[in-house]
PABAVO-331701 format. One record per residue: residue number from 1; residue in three letters; x, y, z of N, C-alpha, C, O in turn. Coordinates in pm, 1 decimal, decimal comma, m for minus. Layout:
residues N
<rec resi="NUM" resn="ALA" n_px="X" n_py="Y" n_pz="Z" ca_px="X" ca_py="Y" ca_pz="Z" c_px="X" c_py="Y" c_pz="Z" o_px="X" o_py="Y" o_pz="Z"/>
...
***
This chain:
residues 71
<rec resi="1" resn="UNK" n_px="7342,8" n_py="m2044,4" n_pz="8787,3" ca_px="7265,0" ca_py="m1957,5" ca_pz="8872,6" c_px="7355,2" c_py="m1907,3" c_pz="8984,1" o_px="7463,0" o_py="m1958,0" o_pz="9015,2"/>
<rec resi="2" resn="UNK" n_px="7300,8" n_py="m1806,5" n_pz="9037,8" ca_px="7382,9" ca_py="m1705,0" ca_pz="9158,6" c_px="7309,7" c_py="m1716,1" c_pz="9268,0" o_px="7192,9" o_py="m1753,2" o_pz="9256,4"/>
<rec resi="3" resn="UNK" n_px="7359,8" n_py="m1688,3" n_pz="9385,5" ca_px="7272,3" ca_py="m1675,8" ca_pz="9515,7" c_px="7383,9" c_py="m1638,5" c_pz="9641,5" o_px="7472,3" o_py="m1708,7" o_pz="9690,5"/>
<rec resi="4" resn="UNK" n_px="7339,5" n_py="m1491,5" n_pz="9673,5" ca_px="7439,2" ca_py="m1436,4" ca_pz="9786,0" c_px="7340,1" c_py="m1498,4" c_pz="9923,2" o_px="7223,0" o_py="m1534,8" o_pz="9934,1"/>
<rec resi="5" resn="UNK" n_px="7450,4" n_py="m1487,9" n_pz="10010,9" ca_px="7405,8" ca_py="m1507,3" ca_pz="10135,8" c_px="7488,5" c_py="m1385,7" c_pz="10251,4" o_px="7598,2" o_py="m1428,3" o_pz="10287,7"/>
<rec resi="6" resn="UNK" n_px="7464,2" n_py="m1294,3" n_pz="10290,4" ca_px="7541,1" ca_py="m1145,0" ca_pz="10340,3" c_px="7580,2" c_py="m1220,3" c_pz="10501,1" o_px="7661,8" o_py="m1171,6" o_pz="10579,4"/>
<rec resi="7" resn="UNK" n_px="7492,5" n_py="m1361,8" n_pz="10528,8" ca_px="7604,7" ca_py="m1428,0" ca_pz="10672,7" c_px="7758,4" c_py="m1466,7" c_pz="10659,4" o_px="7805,4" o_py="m1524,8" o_pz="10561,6"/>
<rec resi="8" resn="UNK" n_px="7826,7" n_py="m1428,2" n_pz="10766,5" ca_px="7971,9" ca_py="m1485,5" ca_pz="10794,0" c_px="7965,0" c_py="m1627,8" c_pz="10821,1" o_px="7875,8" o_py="m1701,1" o_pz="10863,8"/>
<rec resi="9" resn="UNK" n_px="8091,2" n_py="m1646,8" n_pz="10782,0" ca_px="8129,5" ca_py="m1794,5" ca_pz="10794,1" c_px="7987,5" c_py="m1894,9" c_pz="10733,1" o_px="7882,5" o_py="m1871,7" o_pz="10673,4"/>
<rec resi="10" resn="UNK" n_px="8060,7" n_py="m2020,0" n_pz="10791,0" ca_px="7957,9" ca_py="m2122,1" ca_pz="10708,8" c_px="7783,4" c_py="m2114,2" c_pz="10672,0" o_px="7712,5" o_py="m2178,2" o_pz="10594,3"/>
<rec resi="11" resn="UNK" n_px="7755,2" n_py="m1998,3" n_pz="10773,4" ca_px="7601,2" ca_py="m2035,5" ca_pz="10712,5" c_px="7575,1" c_py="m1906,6" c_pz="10622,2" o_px="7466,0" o_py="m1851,4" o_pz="10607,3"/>
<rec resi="12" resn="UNK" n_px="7690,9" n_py="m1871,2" n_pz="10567,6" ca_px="7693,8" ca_py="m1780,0" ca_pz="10425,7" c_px="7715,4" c_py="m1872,8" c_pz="10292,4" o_px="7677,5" o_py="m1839,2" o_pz="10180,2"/>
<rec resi="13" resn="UNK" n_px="7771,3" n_py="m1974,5" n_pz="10318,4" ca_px="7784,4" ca_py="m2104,4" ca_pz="10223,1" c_px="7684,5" c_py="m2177,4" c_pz="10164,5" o_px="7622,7" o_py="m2270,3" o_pz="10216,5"/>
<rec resi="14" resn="UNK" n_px="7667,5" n_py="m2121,1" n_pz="10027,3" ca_px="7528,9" ca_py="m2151,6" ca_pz="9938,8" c_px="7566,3" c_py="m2261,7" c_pz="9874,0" o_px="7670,2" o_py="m2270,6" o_pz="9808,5"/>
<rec resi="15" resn="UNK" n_px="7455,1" n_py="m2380,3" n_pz="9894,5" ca_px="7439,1" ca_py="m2475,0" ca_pz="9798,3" c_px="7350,7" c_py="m2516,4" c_pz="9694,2" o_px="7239,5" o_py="m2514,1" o_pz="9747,0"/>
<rec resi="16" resn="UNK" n_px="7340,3" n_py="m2547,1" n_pz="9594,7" ca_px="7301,9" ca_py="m2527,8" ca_pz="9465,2" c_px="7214,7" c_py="m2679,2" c_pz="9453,9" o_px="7286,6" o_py="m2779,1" o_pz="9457,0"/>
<rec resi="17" resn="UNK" n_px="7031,2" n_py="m2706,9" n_pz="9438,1" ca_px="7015,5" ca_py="m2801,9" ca_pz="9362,3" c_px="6880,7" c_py="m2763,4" c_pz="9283,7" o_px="6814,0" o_py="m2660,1" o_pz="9278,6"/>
<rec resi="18" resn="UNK" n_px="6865,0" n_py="m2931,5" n_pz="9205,2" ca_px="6732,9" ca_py="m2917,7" ca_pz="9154,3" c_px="6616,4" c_py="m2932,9" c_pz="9248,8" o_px="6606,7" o_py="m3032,4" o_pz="9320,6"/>
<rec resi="19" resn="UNK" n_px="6503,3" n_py="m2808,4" n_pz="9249,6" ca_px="6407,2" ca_py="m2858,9" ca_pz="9336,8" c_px="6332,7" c_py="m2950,3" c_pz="9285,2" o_px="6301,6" o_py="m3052,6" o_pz="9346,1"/>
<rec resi="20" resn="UNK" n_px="6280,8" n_py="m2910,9" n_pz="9116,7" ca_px="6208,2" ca_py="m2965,6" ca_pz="9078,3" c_px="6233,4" c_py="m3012,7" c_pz="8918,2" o_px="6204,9" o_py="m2916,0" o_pz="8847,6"/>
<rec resi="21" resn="UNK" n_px="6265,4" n_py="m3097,4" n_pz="8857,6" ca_px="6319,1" ca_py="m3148,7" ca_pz="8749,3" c_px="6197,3" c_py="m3266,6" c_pz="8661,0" o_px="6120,2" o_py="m3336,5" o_pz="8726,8"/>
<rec resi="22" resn="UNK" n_px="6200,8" n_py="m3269,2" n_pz="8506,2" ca_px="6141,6" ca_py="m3402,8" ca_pz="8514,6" c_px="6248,8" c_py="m3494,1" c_pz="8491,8" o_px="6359,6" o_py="m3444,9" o_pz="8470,3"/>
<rec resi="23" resn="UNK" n_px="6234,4" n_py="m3634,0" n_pz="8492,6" ca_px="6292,0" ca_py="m3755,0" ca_pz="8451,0" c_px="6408,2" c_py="m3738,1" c_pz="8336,1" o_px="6528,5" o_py="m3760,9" o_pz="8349,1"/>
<rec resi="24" resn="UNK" n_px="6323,1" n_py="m3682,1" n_pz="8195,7" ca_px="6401,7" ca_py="m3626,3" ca_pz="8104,6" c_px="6537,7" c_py="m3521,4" c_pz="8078,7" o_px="6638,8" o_py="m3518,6" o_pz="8008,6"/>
<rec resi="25" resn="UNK" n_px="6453,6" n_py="m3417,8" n_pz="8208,6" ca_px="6588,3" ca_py="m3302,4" ca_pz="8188,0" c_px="6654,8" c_py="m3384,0" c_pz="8292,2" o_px="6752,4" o_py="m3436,5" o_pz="8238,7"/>
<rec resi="26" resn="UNK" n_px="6646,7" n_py="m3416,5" n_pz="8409,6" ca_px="6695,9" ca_py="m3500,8" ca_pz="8493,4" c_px="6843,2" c_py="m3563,2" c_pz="8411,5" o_px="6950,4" o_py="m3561,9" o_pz="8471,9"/>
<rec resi="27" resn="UNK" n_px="6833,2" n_py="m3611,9" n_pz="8280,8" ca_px="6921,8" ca_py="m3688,6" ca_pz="8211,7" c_px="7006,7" c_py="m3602,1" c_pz="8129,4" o_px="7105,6" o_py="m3641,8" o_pz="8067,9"/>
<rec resi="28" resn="UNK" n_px="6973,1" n_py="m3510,0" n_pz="8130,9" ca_px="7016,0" ca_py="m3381,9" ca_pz="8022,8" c_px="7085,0" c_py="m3272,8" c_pz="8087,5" o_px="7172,5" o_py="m3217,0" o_pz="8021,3"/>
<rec resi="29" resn="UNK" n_px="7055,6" n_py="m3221,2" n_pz="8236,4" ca_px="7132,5" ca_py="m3113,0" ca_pz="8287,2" c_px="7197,9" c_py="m3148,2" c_pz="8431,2" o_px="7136,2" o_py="m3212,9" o_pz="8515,8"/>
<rec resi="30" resn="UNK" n_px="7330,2" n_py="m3098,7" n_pz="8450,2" ca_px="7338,7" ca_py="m3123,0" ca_pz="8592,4" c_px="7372,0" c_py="m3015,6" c_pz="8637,3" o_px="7416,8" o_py="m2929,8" o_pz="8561,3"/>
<rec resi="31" resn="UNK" n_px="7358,8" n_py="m2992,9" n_pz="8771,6" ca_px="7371,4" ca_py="m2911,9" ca_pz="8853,9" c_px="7507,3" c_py="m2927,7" c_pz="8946,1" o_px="7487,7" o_py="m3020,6" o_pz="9024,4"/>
<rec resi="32" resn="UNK" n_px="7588,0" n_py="m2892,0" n_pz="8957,5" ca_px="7688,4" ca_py="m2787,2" ca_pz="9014,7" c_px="7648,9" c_py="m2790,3" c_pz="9144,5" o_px="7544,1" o_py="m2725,8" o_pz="9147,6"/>
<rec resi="33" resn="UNK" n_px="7682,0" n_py="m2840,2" n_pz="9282,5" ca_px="7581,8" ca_py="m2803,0" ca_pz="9391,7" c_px="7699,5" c_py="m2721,5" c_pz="9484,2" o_px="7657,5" o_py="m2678,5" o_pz="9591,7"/>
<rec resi="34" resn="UNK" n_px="7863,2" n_py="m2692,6" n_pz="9448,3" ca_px="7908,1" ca_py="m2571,6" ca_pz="9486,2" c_px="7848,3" c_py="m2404,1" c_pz="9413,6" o_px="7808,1" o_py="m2299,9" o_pz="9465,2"/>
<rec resi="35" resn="UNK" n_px="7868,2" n_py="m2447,2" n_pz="9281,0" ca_px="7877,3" ca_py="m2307,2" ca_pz="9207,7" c_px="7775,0" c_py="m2250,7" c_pz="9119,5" o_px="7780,0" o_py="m2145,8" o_pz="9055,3"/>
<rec resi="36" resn="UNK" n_px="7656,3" n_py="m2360,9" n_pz="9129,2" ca_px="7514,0" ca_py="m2321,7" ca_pz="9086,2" c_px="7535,3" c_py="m2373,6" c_pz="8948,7" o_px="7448,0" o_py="m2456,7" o_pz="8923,6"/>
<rec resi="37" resn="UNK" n_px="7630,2" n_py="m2353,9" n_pz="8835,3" ca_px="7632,9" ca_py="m2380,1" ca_pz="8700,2" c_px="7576,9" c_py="m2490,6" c_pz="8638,4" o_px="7622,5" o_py="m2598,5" o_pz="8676,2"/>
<rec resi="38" resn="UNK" n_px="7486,6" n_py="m2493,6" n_pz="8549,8" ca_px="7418,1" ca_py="m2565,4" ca_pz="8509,9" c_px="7476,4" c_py="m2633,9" c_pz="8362,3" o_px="7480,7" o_py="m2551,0" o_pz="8271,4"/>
<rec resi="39" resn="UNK" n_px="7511,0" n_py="m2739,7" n_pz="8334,0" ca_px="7569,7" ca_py="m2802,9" ca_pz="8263,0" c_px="7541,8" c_py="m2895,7" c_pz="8167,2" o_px="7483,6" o_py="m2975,8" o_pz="8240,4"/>
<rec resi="40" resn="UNK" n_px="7538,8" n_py="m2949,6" n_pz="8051,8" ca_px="7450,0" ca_py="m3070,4" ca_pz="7961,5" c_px="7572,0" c_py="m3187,2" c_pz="8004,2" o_px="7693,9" o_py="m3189,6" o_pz="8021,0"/>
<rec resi="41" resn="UNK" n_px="7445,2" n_py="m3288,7" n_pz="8010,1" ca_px="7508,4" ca_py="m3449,8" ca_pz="7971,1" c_px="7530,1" c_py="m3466,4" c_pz="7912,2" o_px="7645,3" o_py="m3509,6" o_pz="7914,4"/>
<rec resi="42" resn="UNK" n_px="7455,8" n_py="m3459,9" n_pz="7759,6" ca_px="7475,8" ca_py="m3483,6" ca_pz="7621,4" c_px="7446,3" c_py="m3404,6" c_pz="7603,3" o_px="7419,8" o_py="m3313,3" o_pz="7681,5"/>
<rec resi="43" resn="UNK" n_px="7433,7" n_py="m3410,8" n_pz="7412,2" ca_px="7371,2" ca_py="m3289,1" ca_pz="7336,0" c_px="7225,8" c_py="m3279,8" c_pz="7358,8" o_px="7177,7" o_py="m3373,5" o_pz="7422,7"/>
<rec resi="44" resn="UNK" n_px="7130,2" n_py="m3168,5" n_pz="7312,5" ca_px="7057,4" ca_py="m3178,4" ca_pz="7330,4" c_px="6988,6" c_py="m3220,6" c_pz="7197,9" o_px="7035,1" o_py="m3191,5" o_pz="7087,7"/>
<rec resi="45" resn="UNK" n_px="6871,7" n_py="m3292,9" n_pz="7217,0" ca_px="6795,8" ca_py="m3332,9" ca_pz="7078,6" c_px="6678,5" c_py="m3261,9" c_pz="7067,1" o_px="6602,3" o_py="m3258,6" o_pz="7163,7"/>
<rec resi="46" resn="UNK" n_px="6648,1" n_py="m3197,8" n_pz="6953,0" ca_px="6535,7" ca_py="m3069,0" ca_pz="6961,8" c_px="6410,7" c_py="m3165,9" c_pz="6896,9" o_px="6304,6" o_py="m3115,0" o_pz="6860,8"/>
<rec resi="47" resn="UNK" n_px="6431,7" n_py="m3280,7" n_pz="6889,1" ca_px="6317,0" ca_py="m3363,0" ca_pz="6871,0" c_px="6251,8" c_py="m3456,4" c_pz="6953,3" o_px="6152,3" o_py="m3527,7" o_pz="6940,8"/>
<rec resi="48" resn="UNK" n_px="6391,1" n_py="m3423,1" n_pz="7099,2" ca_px="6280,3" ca_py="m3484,8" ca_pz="7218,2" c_px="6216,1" c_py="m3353,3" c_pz="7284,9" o_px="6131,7" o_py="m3358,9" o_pz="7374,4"/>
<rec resi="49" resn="UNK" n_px="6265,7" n_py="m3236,7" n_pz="7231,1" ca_px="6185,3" ca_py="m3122,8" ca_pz="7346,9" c_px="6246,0" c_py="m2988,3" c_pz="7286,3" o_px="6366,2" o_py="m2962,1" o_pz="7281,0"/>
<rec resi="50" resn="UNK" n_px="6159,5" n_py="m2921,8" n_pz="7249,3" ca_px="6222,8" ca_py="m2775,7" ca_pz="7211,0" c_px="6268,7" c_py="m2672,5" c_pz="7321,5" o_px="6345,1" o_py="m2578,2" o_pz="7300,3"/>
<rec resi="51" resn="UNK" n_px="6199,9" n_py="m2710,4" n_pz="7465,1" ca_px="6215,6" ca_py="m2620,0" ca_pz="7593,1" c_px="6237,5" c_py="m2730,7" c_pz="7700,5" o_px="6197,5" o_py="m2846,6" o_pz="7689,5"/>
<rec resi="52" resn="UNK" n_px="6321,9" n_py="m2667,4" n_pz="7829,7" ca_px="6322,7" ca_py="m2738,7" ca_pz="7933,9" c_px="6253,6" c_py="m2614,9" c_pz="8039,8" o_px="6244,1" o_py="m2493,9" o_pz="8019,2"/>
<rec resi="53" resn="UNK" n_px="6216,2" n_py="m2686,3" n_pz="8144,2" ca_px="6193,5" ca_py="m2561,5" ca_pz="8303,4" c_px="6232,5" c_py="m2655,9" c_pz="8417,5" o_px="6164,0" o_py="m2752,2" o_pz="8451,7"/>
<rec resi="54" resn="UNK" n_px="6381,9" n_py="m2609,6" n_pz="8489,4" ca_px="6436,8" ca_py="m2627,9" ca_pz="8559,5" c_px="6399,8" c_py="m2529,8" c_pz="8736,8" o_px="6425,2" o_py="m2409,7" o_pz="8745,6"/>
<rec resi="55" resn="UNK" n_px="6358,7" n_py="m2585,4" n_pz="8819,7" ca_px="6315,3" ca_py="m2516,0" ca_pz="8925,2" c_px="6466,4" c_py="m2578,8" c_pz="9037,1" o_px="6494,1" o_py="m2689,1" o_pz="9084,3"/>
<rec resi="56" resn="UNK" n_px="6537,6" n_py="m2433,7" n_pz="9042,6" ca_px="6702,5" ca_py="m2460,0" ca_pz="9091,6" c_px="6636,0" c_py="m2401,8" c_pz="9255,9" o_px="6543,2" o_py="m2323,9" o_pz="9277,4"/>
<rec resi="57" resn="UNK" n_px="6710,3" n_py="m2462,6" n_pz="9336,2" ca_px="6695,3" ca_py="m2454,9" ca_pz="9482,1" c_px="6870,3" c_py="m2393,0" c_pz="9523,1" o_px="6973,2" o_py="m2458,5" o_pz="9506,6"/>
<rec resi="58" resn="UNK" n_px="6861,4" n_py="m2260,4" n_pz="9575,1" ca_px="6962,4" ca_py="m2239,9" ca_pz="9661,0" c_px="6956,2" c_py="m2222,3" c_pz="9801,7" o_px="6878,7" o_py="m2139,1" o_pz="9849,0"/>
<rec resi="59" resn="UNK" n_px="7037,6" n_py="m2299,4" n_pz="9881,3" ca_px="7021,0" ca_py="m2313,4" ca_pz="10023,4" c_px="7163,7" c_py="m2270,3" c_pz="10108,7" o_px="7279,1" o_py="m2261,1" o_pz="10067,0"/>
<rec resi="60" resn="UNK" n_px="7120,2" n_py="m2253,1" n_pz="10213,7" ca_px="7258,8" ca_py="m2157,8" ca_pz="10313,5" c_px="7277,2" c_py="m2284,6" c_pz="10428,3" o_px="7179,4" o_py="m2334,0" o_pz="10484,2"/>
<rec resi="61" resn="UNK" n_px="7374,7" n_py="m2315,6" n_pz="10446,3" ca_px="7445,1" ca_py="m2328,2" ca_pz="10573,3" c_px="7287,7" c_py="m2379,8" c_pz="10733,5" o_px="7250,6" o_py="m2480,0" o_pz="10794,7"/>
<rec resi="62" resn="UNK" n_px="7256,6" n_py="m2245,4" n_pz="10726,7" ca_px="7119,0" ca_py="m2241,9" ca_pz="10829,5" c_px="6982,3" c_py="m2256,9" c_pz="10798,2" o_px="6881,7" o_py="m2213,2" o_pz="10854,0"/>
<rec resi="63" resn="UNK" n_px="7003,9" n_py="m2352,7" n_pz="10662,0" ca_px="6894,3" ca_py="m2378,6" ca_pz="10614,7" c_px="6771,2" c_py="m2274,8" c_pz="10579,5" o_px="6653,1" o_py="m2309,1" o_pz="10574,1"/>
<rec resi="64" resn="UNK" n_px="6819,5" n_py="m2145,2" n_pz="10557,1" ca_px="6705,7" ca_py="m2098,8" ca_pz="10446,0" c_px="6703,4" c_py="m2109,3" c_pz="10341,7" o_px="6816,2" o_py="m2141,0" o_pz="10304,1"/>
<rec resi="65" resn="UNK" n_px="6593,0" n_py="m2096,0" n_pz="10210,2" ca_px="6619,9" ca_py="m2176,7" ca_pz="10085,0" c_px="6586,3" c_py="m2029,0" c_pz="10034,0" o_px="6574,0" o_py="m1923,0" o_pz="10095,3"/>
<rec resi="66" resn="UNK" n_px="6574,7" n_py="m2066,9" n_pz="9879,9" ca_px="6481,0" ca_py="m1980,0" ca_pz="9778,3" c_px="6496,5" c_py="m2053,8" c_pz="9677,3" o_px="6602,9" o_py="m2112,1" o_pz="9656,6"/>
<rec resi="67" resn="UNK" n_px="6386,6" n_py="m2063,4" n_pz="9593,8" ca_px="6389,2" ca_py="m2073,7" ca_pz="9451,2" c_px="6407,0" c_py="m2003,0" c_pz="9350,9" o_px="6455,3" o_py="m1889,8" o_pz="9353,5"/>
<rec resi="68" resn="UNK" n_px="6374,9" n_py="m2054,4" n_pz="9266,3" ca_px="6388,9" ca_py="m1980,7" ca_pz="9131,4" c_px="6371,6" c_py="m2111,0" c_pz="8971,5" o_px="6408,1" o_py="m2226,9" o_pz="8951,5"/>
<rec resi="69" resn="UNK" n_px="6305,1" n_py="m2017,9" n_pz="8900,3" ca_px="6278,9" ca_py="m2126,8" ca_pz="8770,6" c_px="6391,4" c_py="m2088,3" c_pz="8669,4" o_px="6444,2" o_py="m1977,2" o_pz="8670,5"/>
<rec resi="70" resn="UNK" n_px="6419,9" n_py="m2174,1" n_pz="8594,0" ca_px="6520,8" ca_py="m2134,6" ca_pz="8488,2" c_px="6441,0" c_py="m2197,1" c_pz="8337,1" o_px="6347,5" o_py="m2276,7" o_pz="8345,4"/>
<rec resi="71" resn="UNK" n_px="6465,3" n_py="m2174,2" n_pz="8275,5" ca_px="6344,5" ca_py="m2213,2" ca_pz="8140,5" c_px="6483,2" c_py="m2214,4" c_pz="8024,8" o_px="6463,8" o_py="m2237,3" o_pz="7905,4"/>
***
């Protein structure tokens, strides 16, 4: 995931997490909390879950956030 911030210096500095995860993907994806990129632990097994929904949190420096879902 991407997320500009148009402030100078540090509170232009976006950090990357999960807002909202379950247990399962929890074990399955990680998050990147410089560069947003979302990554597998393992493989995935299409017989524990055909879909995931990942709710990614990007935050600035001065603490404003936004979300966003990733599916």
């Amino acid at each position: 995931v991407t997320a500009t911030d148009a402030d100078d210096g540090v509170n232009g500095n976006v950090k990357y997490s999960f807002q909202t995860v379950s247990v399962k993907a929890s074990n399955i994806f990680h998050m990147d909390p410089e560069t947003g990129a979302i990554t597998l632990l393992r493989s995935l097994d299409f017989e524990e879950g055909d879909s995931y929904e990942l709710e990614v949190q990007a935050r600035d420096a001065g603490e404003l956030s936004d979300t966003a879902n990733v599916a």
